[in-house]
N, C-alpha and C positions, 0 to 999 in steps of 0.2 A: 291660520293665526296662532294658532296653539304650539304650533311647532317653530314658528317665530317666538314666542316667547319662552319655551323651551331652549332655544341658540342663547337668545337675550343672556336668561339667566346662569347657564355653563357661562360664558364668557366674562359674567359680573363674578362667576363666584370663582374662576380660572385668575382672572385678576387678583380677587380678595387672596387667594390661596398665595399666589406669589407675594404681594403685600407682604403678608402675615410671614413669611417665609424670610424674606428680607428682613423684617423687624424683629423678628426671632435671633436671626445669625446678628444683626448689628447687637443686640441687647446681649447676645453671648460673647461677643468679641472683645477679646482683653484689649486691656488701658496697654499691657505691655506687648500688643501685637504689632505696631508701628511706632515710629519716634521720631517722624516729621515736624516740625514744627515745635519740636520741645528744645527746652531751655536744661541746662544742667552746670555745676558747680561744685565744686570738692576742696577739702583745707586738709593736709596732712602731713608729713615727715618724712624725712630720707635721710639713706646713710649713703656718702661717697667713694668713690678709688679712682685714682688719677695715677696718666703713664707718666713718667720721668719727663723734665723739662729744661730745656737751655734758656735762661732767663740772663736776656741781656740788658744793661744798665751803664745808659748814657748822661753824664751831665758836662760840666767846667770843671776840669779837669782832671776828668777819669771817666774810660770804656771799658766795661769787664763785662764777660759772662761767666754765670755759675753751670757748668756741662752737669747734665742729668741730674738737675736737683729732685730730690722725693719730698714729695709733698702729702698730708693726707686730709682728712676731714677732721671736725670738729663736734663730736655728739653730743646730745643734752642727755639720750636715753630717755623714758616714760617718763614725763614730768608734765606736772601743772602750766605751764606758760605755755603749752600747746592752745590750751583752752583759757588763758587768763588774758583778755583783753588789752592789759595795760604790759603785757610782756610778749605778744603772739608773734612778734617779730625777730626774737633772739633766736631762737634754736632755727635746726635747718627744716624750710620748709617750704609746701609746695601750697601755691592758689594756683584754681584755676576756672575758669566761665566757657561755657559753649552754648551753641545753635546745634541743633540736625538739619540740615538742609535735604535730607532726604532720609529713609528709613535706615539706611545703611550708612551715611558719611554725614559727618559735622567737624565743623573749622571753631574754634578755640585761639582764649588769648590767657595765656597764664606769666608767672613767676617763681621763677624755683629759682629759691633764696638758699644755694649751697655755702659753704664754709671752706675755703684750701688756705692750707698753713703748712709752708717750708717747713721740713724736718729739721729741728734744729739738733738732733743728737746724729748728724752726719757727716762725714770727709766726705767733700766736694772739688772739682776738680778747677780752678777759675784759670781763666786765659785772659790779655790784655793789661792795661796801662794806667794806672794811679800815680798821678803827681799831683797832691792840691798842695796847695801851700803850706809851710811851716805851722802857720799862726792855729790851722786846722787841727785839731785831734787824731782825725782819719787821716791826718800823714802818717802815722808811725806804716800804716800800710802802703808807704809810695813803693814804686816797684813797677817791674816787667813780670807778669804775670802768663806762663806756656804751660799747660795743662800742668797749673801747679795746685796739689791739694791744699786745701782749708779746712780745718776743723771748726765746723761752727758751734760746737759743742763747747770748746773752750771758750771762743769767743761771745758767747749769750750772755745777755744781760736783759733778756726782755726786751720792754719799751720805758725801761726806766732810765729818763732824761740826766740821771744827777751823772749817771756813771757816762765816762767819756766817751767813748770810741767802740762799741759794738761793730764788727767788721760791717754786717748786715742780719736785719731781723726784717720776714717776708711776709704777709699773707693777706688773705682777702675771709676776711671776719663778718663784715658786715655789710655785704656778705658778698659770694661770687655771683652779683644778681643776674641771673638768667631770663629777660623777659622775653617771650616768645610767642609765635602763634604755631597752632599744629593743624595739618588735618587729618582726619583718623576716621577709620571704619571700624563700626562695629557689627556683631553677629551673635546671633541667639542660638546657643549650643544647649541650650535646656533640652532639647528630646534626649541627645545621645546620652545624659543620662534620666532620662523616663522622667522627665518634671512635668506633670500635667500642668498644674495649674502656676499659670507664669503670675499673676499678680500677687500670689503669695512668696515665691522665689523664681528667680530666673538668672540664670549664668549666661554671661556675654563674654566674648573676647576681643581684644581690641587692640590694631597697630595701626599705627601714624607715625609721621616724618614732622618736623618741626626746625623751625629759622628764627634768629632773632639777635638781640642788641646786648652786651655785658655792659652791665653798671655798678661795678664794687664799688664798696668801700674799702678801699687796699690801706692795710695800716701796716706799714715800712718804715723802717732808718737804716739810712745807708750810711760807711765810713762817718758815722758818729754823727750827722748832721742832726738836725730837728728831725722827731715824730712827725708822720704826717698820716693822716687818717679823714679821707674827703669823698663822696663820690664822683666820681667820673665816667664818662661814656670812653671805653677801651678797647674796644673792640667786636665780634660777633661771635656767633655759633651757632650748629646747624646738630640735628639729633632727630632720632629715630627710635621708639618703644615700640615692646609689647606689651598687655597687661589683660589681667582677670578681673569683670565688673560681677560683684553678687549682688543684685538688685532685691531689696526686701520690700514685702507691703506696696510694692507699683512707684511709689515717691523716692525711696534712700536707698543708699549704696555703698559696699565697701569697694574701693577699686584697690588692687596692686600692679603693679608697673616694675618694669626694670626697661632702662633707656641709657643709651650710649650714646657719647655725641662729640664733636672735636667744637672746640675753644682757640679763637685766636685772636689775641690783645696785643694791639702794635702800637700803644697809647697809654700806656700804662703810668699815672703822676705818682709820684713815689716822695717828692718833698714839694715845700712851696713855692721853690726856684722855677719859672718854665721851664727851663733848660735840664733840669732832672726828671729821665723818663725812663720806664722798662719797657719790653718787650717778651711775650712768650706765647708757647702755643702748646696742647696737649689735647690728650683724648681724657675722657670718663664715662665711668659708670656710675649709674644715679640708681638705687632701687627704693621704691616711694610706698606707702602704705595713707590712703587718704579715704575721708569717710566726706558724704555727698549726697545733694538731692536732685530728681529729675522730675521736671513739672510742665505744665503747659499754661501758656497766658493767655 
């Protein structure tokens, strides 16, 4: 009987021991050792570069394209309207919300709200066919048009209505909206450099591939017609980052990215006529600087 209860009690306290072992390692296991099931979120800024663009331009009566137009970005630089509610939408910038679906992968729906704006201090080379009519302004440009340069530089005028006939004034201001979904893996490189304790810091790395829908607001005038400045659905794009997350305090984040991606708008409204429309396609570089939280519900 004695030795009966001698097994008993090994086996009770063989038990207790693992118990206590299990609750020991969960009670030590960081917040930042898995990221199933978390939710995460980040707002911040970017500067762009775009490859050179054929941007062709159809209406009633005239097809031309502009060969290799250079376009660039539009900066704010450190400013308040990053963070001022009633402005967070002008400068260029990035939202974006996710899931982890597993420790390692989560799927995202963001908006990177970039800026492209035709170079206007450029010689451009236009090819194709201007005839509007007389009564038109932008007749003084009728013509056959064979890889013939245009100085847009002389021809600028802005978007100011008074003044007649600007050959063309290009861009997507507000902005070149990029909505998209990505999905991305991330990895916890904190050992390589010796970070013990991850809740207090911890370094991730992180690439994904991303698709999605362009919705500028393109504000254009072509051969003198009206400003026109609307959104519209124009096309897609498809893109791919790498980026560095430094995760602070288990909750916030700095993340940096640089992400490449092609752009192609084959619907592009450019005045209020239907019948006035562009087309173009290019690559960019996006590199983003966004600050973030990561939580669990």
């Amino acid at each position: 009987m004695l030795s009966n209860l001698k097994c008993k009690t090994a086996i009770v306290l063989a038990v207790f021991s693992q118990f206590s072992l299990a609750q020991e390692k969960t009670e030590l296991e960081k917040y930042t050792s898995h990221n199933k099931g978390k939710f995460y979120f980040f707002w911040g800024g970017n500067r762009e570069s775009y490859s050179k663009s054929d941007i062709h331009f159809t209406g009633q009566n005239y097809n031309f394209t502009v060969h290799d137009a250079i376009a660039d970005d539009k900066p704010k630089g450190w400013h308040v309207d990053y963070i001022n509610p009633g402005a967070m939408t002008i400068p260029q910038t990035n939202f974006r919300m996710g899931y982890f679906i597993n420790d390692h992968y989560n799927i995202s729906l963001g908006l990177d709200h970039m800026k492209y704006v035709m170079r206007q201090n450029q010689t451009a080379s236009v090819s194709g066919n201007i005839y509007l009519p007389s009564s038109e302004s932008g007749s003084i440009y009728n013509g056959t048009y064979n890889n013939t340069p245009v100085n847009f530089y002389q021809n600028y005028t802005g978007f100011d209505t008074s003044v007649p006939a600007p050959f063309l004034t290009f861009e997507h201001t507000d902005g070149l909206n990029y909505i998209n979904t990505e999905f991305c893996r991330v990895d916890d490189i904190s050992k390589v450099f010796k970070i013990a304790n991850t809740d207090k810091f911890q370094l991730n790395v992180t690439e994904g591939i991303g698709v999605g829908l362009l919705y500028p607001k393109t504000n254009s005038r072509v051969l003198g017609k009206q400003r026109y400045d609307d959104f519209h659905v124009s096309g897609y794009g498809i893109s791919a980052k790498v980026g560095l997350n430094f995760t602070f305090f288990k909750y916030f984040f700095i993340q940096t990215e640089l992400k490449a991606g092609y752009i192609d708008m084959n619907d592009i409204k450019t005045t209020n006529e239907n019948t006035d429309t562009a087309s173009q396609h290019f690559l960019f570089l996006q590199r983003i600087i966004a600050f973030g939280g990561i939580f669990k519900i």
